[in-house]
N, C-alpha and C positions, 0 to 999 in steps of 0.2 A: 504494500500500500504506500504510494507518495506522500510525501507533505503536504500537499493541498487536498487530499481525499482526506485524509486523518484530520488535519483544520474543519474541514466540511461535517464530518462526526462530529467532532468535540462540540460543536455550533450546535449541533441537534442534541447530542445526550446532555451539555449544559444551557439550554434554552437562552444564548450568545448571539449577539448579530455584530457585525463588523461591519465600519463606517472606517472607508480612506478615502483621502486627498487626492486630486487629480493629479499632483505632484510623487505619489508614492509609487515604486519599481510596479512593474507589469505582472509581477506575478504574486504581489500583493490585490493589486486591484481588481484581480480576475477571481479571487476567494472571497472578495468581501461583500456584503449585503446591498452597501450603496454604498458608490460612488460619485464625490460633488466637490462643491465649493462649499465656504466657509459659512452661506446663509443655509442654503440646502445639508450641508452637514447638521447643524442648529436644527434647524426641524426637526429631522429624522431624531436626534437626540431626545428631545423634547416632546416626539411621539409614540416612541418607540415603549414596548410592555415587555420587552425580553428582561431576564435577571442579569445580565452581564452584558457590557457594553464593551468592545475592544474596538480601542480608536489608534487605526494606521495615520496617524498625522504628529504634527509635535506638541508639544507641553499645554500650551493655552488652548488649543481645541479639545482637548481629553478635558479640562480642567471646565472649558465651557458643559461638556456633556455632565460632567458631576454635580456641577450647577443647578442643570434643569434636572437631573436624580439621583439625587441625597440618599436614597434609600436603595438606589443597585451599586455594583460594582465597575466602576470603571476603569480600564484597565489601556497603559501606554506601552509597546514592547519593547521602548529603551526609554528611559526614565531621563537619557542624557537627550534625546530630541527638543532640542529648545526651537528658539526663534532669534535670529537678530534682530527685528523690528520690534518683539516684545522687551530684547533685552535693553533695547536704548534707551525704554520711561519704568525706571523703577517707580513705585507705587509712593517713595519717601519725597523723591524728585517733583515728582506731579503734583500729590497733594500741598504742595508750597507754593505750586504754578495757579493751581485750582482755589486756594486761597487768599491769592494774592488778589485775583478774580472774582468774586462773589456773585457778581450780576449778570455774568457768563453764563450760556448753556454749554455742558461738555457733553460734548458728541466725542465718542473712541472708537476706535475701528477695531474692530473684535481681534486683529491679531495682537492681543496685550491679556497680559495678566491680570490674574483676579482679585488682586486688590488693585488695580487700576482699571478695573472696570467696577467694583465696589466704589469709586470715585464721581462715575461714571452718572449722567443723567437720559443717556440712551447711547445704547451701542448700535454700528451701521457695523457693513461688509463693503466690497468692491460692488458688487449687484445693488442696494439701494442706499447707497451713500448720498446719490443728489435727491432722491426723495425723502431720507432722511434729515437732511441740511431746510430744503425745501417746504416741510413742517415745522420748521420753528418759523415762530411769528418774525417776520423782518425788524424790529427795532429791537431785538434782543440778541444782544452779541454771544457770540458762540467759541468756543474752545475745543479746535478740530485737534487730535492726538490719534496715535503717534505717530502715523508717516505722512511726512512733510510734502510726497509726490502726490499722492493720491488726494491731499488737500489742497495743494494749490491746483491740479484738474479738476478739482469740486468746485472753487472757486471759482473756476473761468468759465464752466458752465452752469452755474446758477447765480454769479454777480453775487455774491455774497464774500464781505472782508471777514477771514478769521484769524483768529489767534493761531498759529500755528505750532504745535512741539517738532522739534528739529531731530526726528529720527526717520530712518530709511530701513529698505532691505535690501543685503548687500545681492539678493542677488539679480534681482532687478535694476539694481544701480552696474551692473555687471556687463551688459550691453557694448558693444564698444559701436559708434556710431561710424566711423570711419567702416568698418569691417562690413555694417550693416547695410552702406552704402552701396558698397564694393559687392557684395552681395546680392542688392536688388537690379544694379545694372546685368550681374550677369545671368541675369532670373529677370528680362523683360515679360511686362505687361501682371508682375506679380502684385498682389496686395501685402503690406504689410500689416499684419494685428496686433494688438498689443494689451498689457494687463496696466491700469493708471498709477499702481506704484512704479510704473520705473520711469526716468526723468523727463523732464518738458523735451527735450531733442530729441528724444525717441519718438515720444507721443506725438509730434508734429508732423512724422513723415507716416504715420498710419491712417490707412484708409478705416480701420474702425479701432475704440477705443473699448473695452468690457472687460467685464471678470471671467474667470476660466469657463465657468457655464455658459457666459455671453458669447465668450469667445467661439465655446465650439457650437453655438446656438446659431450663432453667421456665417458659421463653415458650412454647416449642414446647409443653410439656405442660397450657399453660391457656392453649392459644391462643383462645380464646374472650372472656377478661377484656383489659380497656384497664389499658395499661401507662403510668406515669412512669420512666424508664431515667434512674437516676443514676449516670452513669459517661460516661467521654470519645463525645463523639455518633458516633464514626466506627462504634462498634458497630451501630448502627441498618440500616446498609445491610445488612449479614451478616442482622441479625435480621429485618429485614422481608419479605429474601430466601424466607425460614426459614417466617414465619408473612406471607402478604401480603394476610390481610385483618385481622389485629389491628390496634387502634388503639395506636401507640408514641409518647410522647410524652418529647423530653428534658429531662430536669430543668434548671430554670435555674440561670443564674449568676449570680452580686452584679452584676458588672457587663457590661452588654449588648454582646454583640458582634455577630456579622454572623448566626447562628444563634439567640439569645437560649439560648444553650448554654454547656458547658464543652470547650470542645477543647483539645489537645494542640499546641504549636506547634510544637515539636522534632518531633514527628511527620509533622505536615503538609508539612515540609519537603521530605520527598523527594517527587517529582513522578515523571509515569508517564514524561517525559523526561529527568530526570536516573538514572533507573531503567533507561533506554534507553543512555542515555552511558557509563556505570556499568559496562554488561556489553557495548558493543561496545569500551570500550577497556579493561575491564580494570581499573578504579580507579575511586575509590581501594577499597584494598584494606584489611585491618584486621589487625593486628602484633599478636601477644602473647610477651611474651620466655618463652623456654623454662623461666624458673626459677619465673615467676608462674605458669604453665599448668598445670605439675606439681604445683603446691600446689592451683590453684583447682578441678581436674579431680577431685581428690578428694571435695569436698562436693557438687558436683554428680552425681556421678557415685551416690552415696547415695540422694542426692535421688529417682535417677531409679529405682536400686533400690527404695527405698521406695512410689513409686508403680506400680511393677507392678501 
């Protein structure tokens, strides 16, 4: 019996579903229940009646699922999968930023921790970030956290000034635009797509702007056009699935790796083994104290209101 057939057991004899990121290895994504983005992960979390939740993504999305169920087990298969973008606003950092503010609404982008989103007065994703900007009343200023990309593209599409916290994700910051250049000349008449944390120079030369769900939601609809996909490569596998004779091609990075891509290392980390470890013993499992939960279950819970 393989590792993904024995995964597939353990799912049924312990009444387990598994939620990964469009970003996690192929052969995580092919054993798991659903596969999404950061809003559509949140749901399923927050709909979901299984007793164990195993979340292929990193630290703050397991941590969100705990959130919305206090009462299962939620489970990360490397406890070291973080985020750069969460690690840039610690919760000590913010709350100084947030209080310095008082008449601010804070809008956070779900890739942040959970006492910074216990901070929080509604959390958005990439998918409704301008409809969540867009619900706050216009004379009340707002405090867009943590990444600095994705809020200044909020910005310039709903005229709305915010305060901005000054953190990125490196690997959307990872892009090299000269390469990408070079790239589309010699890939005439391609589109370029792209996810809006990575920087205004990228974002400029893309024919569309969305989150990974968005993204492969446009591919499917011009599945006929040759694609540049700038955002973490893992997406590719979901979207190729999706459309399998478009040509996808990944946007490069400054500097070359084993893909000449931008990947996710925090991501990659979990493996379809440790994914396997993870849910036959149970661990590690993901803690949130009851008095953070309460605060951070608030803004997301908005959030989630909001996107009905």
């Amino acid at each position: 019996m393989n590792l993904a057939q024995k995964i597939t057991d353990l799912k049924k004899e312990k009444n387990a579903i598994i939620l990964a990121h469009y970003y996690q290895v192929p052969e995580i994504q092919e054993v798991a229940d659903y596969v999404g983005d950061s809003l559509g992960l949140s749901q399923k979390a927050a709909e979901t009646d299984a007793e164990i939740i195993v979340f292929a993504g990193v630290h703050f999305m397991a941590e969100t699922a705990k959130i919305l169920n206090p009462t299962k087990k939620v489970l990360l298969p490397d406890l070291m999968a973080g985020c750069s973008l969460a690690d840039s606003c610690s919760p000590d950092s913010f709350k100084k930023l947030v209080e310095a503010y008082p008449n601010h609404m804070v809008i956070t982008y779900v890739n942040c921790s959970a006492g910074v989103k216990a901070l929080s007065d509604i959390i958005c994703t990439s998918s409704n970030a301008e409809k969540i900007v867009n619900s706050v009343p216009k004379h009340v200023p707002i405090i867009f956290a943590p990444d600095k990309n994705l809020g200044n593209y909020i910005q310039k599409k709903t005229g709305r000034q915010m305060l901005l916290w000054d953190g990125a994700c490196i690997v959307h910051e990872a892009f090299s635009i000269d390469k990408l250049l070079k790239l589309y000349k010699e890939h005439p008449g391609s589109k370029i797509i792209a996810h809006p944390e990575s920087e205004s120079h990228i974002l400029e030369t893309a024919t569309y702007i969305g989150s990974t769900a968005g993204m492969i939601d446009y591919v499917k609809k011009h599945h006929s056009e040759k694609f540049i996909v700038a955002t973490e490569a893992g997406i590719l596998h979901k979207m190729q699935k999706e459309v399998p004779h478009t040509i996808l091609i990944p946007a490069p990075a400054v500097e070359d790796n084993t893909c000449a891509c931008s990947e996710c290392a925090f991501m990659k980390m979990n493996t379809l083994q440790k994914l396997y470890n993870c849910l036959l013993n149970e661990t590690p499992q993901i803690e949130v104290s009851e008095e953070i939960r309460k605060k951070a279950i608030l803004p997301i819970e908005r959030m989630l209101e909001l996107s009905k």
